[in-house]
Backbone bond lengths (Angstrom), bond angles and torsions (degrees), N, CA, C in turn:
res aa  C-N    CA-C-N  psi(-1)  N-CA   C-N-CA  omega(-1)  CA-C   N-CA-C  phi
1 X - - - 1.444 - - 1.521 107.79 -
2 X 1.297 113.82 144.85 1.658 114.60 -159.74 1.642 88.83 -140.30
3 X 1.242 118.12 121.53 1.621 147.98 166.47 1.547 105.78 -96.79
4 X 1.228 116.93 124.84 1.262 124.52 -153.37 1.690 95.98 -165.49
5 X 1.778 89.24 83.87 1.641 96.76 161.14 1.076 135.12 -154.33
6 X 1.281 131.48 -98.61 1.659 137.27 169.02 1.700 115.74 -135.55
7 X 0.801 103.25 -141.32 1.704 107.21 175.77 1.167 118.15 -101.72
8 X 1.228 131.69 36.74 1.398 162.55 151.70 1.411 116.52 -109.41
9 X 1.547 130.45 -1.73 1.286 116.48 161.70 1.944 67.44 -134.10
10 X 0.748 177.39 -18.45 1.419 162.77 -136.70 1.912 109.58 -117.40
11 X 1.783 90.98 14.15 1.820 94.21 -179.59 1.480 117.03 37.71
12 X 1.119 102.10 56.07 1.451 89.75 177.99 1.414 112.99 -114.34
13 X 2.025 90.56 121.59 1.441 96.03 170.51 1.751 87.13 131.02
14 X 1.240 107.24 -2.69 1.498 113.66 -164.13 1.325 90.79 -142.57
15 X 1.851 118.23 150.78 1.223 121.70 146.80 1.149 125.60 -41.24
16 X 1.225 139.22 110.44 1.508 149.40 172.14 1.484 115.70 -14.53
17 X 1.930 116.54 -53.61 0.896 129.35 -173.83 1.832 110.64 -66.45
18 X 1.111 110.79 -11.31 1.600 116.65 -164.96 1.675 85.10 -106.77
19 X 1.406 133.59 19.20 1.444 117.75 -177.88 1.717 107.48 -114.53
20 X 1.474 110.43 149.60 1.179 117.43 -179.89 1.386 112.80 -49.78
21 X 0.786 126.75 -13.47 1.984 117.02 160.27 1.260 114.43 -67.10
22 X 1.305 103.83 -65.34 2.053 108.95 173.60 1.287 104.56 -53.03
23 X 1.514 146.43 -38.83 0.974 149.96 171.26 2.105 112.51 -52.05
24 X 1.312 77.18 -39.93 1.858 80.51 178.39 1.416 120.17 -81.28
25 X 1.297 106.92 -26.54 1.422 109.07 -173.15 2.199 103.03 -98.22
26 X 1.214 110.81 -8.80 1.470 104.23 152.40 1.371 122.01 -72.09
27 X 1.790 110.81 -34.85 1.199 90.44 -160.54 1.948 98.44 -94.63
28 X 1.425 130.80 -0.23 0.951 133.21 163.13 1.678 99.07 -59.62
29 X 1.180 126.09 -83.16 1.277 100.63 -178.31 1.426 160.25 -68.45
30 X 1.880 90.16 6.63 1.749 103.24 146.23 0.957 129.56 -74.31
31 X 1.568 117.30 -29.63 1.490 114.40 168.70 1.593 126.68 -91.98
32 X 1.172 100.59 26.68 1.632 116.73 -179.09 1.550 115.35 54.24
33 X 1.215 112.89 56.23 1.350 124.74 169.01 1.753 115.60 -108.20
34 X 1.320 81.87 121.70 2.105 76.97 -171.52 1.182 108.64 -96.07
35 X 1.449 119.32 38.36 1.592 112.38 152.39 1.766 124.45 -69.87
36 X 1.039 129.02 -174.88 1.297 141.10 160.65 1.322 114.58 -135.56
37 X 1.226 120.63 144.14 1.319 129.34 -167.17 1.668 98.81 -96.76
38 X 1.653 137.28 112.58 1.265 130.56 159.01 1.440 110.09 -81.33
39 X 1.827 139.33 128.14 1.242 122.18 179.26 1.594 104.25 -109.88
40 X 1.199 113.15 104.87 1.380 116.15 177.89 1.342 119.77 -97.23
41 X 1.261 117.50 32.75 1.533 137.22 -167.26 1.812 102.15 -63.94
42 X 0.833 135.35 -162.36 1.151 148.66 -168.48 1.835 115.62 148.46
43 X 1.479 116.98 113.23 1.580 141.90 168.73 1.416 95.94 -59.64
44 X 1.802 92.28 115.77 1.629 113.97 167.84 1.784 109.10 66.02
45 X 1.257 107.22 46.92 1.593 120.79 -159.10 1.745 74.84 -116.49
46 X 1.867 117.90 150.52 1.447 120.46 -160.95 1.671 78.07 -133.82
47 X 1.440 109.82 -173.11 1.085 107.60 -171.46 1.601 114.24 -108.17
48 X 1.619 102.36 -3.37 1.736 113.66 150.41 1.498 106.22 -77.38
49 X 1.196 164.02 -48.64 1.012 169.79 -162.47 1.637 101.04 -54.21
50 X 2.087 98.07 -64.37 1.518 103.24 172.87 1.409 121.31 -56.01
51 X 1.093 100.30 -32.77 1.633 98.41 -175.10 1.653 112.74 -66.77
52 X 1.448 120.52 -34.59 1.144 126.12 -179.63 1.674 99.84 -75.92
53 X 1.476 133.23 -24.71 1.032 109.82 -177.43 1.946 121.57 -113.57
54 X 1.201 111.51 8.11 1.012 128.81 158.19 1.625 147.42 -35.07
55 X 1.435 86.83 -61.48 1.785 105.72 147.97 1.359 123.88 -40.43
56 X 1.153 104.37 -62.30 1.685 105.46 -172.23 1.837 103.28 -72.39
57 X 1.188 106.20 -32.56 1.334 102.41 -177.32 1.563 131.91 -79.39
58 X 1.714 100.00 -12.26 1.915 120.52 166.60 1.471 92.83 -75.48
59 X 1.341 122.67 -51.71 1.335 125.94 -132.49 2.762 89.51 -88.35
60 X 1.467 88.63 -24.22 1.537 96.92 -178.65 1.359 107.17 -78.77
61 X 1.170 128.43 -33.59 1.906 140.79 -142.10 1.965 99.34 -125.50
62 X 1.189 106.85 -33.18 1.449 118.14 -172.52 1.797 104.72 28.14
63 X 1.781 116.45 75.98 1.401 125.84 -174.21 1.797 90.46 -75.67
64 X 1.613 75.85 164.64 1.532 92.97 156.44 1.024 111.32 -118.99
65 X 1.189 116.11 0.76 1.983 116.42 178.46 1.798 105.67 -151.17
66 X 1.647 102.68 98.93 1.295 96.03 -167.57 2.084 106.73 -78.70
67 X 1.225 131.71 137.09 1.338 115.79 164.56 1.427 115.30 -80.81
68 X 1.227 144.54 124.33 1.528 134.65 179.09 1.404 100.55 -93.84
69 X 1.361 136.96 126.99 1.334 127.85 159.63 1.942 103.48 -132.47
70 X 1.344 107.70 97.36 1.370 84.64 -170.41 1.976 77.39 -139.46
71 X 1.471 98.82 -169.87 1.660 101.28 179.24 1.314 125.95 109.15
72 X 1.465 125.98 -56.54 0.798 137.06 164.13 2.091 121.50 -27.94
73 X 1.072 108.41 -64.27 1.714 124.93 165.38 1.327 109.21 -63.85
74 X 1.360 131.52 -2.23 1.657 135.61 142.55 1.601 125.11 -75.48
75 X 1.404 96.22 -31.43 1.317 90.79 -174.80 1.376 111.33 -89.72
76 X 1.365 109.37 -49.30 1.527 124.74 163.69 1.620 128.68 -12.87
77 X 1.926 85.64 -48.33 1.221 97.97 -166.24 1.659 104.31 -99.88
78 X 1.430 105.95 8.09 1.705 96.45 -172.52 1.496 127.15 98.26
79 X 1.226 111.08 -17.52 2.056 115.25 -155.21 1.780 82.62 -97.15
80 X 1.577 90.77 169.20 1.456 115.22 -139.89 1.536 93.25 -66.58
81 X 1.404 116.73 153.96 1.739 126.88 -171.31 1.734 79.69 -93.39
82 X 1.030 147.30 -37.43 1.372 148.11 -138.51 1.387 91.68 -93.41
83 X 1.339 134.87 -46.88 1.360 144.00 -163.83 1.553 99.72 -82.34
84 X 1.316 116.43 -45.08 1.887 137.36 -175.22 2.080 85.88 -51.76
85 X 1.192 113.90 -57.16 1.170 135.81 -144.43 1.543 86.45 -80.02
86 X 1.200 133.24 -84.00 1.649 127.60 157.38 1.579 115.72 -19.10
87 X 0.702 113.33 -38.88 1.696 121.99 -173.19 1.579 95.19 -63.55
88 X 1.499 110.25 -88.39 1.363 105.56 156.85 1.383 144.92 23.99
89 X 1.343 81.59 -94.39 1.981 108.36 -173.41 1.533 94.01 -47.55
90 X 1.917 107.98 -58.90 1.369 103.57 -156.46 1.644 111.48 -74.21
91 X 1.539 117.28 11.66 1.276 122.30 -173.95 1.361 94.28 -89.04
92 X 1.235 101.57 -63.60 1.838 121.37 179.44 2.067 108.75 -26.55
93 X 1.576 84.18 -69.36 1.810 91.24 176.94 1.382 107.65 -55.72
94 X 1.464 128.39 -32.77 1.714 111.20 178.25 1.009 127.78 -80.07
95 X 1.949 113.62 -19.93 1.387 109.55 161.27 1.477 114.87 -51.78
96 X 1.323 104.84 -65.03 1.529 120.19 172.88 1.523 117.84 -20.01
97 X 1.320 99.22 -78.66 1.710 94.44 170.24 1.165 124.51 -47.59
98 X 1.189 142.17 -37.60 1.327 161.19 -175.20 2.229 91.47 -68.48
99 X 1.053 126.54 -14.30 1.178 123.75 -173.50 1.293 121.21 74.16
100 X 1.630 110.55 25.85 1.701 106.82 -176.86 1.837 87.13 -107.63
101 X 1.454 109.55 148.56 1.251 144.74 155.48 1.969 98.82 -60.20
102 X 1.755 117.64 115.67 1.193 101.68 175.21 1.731 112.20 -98.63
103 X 1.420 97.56 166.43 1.957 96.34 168.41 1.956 86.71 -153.16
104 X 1.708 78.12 126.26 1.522 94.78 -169.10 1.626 88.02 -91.91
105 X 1.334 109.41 137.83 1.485 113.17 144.65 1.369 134.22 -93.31
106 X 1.133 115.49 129.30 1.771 113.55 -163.05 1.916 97.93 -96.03
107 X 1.513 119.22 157.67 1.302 135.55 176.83 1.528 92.81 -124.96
108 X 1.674 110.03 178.12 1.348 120.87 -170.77 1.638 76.34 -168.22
109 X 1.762 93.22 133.64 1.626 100.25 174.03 1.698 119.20 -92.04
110 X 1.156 134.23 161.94 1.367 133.28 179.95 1.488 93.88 -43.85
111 X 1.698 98.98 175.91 1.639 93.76 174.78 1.630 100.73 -115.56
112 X 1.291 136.65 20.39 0.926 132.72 152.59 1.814 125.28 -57.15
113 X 1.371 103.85 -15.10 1.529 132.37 -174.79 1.461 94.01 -69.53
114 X 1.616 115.14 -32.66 1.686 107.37 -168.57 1.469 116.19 100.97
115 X 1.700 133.12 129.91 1.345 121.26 -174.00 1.498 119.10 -65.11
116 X 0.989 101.62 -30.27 1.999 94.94 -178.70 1.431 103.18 -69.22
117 X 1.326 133.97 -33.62 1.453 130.27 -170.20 1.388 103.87 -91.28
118 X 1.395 149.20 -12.84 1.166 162.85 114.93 1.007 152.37 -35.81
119 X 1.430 97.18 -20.31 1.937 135.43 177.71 1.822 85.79 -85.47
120 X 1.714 93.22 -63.62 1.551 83.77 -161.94 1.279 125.20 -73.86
121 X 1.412 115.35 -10.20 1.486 115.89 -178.02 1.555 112.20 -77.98
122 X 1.272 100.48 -29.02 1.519 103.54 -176.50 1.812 109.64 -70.08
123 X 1.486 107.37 -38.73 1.411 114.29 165.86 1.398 141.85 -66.38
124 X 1.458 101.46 -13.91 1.438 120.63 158.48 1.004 110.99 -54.85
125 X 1.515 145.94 -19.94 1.761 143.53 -137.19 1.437 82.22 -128.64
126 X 1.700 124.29 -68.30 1.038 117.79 179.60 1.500 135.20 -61.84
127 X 1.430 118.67 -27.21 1.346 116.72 166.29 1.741 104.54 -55.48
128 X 1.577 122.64 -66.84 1.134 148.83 -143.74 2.420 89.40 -57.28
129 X 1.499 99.92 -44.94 1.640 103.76 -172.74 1.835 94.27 -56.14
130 X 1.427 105.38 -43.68 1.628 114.52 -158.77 1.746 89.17 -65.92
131 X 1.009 117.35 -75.21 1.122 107.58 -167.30 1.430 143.68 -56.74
132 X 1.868 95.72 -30.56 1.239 81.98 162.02 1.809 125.98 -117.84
133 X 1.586 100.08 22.51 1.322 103.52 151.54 1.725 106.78 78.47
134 X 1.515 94.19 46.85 1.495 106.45 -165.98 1.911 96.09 -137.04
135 X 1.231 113.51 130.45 1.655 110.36 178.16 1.477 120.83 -72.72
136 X 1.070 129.69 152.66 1.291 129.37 -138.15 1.725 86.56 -156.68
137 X 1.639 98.20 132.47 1.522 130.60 151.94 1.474 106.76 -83.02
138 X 1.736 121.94 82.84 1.381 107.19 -173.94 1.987 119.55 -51.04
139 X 1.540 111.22 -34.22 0.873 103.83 -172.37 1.406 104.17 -109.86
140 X 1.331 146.68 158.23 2.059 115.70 146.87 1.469 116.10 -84.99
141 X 1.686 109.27 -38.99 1.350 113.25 -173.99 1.438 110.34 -70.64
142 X 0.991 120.07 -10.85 2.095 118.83 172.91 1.320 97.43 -12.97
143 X 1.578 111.68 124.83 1.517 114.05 177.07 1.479 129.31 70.91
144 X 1.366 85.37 -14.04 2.067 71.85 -174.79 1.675 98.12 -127.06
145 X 1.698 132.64 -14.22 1.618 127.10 166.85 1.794 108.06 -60.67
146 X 0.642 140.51 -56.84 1.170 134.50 -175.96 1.573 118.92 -92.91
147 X 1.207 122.31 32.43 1.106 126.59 174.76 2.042 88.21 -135.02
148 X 1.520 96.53 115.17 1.363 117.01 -168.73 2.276 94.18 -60.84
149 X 1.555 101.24 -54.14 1.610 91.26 -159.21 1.406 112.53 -57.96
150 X 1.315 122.94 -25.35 1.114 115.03 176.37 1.952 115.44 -94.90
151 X 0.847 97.86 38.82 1.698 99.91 174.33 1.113 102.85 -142.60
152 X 1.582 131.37 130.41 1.773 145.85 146.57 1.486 92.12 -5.62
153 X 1.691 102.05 172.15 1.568 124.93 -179.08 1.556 93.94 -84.04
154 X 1.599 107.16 -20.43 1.861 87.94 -174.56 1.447 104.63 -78.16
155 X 1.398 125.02 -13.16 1.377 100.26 162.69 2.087 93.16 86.35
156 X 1.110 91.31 3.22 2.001 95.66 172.29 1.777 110.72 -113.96
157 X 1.322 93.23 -45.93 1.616 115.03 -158.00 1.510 102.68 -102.30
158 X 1.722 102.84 106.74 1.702 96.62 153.05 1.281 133.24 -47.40
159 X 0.956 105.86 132.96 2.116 115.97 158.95 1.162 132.43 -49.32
160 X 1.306 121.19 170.37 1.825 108.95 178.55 1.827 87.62 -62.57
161 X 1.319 124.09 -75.29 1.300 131.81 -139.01 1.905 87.97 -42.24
162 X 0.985 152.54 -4.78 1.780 142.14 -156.88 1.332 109.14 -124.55
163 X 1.546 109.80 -11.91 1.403 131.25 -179.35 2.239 107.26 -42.76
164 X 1.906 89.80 -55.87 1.333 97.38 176.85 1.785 124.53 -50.74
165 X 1.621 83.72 -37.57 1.575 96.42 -158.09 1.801 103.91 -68.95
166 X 1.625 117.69 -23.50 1.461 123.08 -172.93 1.549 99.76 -80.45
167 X 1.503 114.69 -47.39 1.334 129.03 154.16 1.817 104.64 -18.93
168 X 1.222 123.39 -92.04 1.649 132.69 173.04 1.372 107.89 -22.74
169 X 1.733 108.73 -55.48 1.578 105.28 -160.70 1.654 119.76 -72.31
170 X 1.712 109.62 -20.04 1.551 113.09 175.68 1.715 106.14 -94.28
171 X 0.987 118.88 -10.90 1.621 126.52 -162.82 1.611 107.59 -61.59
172 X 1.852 109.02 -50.21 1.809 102.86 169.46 1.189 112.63 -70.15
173 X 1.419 133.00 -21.81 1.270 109.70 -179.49 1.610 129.04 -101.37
174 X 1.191 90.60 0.37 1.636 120.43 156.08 1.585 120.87 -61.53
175 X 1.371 101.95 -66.27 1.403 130.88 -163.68 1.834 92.58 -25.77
176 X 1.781 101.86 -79.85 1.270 100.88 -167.14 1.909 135.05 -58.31
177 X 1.293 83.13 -0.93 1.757 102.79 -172.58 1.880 96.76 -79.34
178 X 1.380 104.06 -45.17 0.992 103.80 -174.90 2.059 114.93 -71.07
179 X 0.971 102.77 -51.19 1.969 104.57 140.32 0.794 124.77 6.54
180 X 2.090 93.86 -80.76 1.634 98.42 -166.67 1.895 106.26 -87.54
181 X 1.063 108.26 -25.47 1.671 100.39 173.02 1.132 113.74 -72.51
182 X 1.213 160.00 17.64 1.474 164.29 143.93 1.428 119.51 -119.79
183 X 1.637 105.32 39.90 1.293 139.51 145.20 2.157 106.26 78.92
184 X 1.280 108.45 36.63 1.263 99.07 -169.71 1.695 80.24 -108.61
185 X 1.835 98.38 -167.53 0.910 102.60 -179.39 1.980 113.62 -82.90
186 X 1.094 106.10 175.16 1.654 126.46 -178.40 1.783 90.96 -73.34
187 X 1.373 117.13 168.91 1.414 125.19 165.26 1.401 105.78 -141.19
């Protein structure tokens, strides 16, 4: 299994071991799942960046269930939702080819960004699941962005203590991927 995002799966700001990846790959092997978790995350990583580094990283890790979490450091930074959104797709299709099962994780920008630039960023994630027919964590931070104790002083970056809670929010839409890659049925 290959995690492939920014500094939101790359614990940053936290011991690594206290981050929802290490968190995923304990509880995979309490529940007797013989995946391994690869974290190819990278802090302030865009979703041109991922795309350029992706390849080497299907072709190094060879997942059967890629996680995409990237986007966020596009929007942040302003650059085009349309290009973020292209970026994407063609990430999505290389997991695919590569034979990994994808699960997109979706972001949502502050609303200081403004509703039309917020409307659409959030719809980038959801068009992108619809279309290309891939399950989707609409949000990751569900529960833990607007709840100050569990987020850094920057007010971007969860804390150890929220680590669990991002853990919870990808886990159902995980669950069945992991299913169908260790030969059960799809749900």
């Amino acid at each position: 299994m290959l995690v492939f995002g920014d500094s939101l799966s790359a614990a940053y700001g936290i011991d690594p071991a206290a981050g929802w990846t290490a968190l995923l790959q304990r509880r995979l092997r309490e529940r007797g799942h013989p995946h391994q978790v690869a974290n190819a995350s990278i802090s302030g990583d865009t979703t041109a960046g991922g795309l350029t580094r992706l390849p080497a990283a299907l072709e190094r890790y060879r997942p059967a269930i890629l996680i995409l979490e990237l986007g966020a450091n596009d929007g942040l930074r302003g650059l085009s939702l349309e290009q973020a959104k292209r970026n994407l797709a063609r990430m999505i299709d290389l997991g695919r080819q590569a034979g990994a099962r994808v699960l997109l994780l979706g972001m949502r920008m502050p609303p200081n960004l403004g509703p039309l630039y917020t409307g659409k960023f959030r719809a980038m994630y959801l068009d992108l699941a619809q279309e290309k027919g891939v399950p989707l964590v609409p949000f990751l931070l569900e529960g833990v962005a607007r709840d100050p104790q569990l987020m850094q002083a920057d007010g971007l970056h969860p804390n150890a203590a929220a680590q669990p809670r991002l853990l919870e929010n990808v886990w159902p839409a995980l669950e069945p991927l992991l299913t169908a890659a260790e030969g059960g049925e799809e749900s």
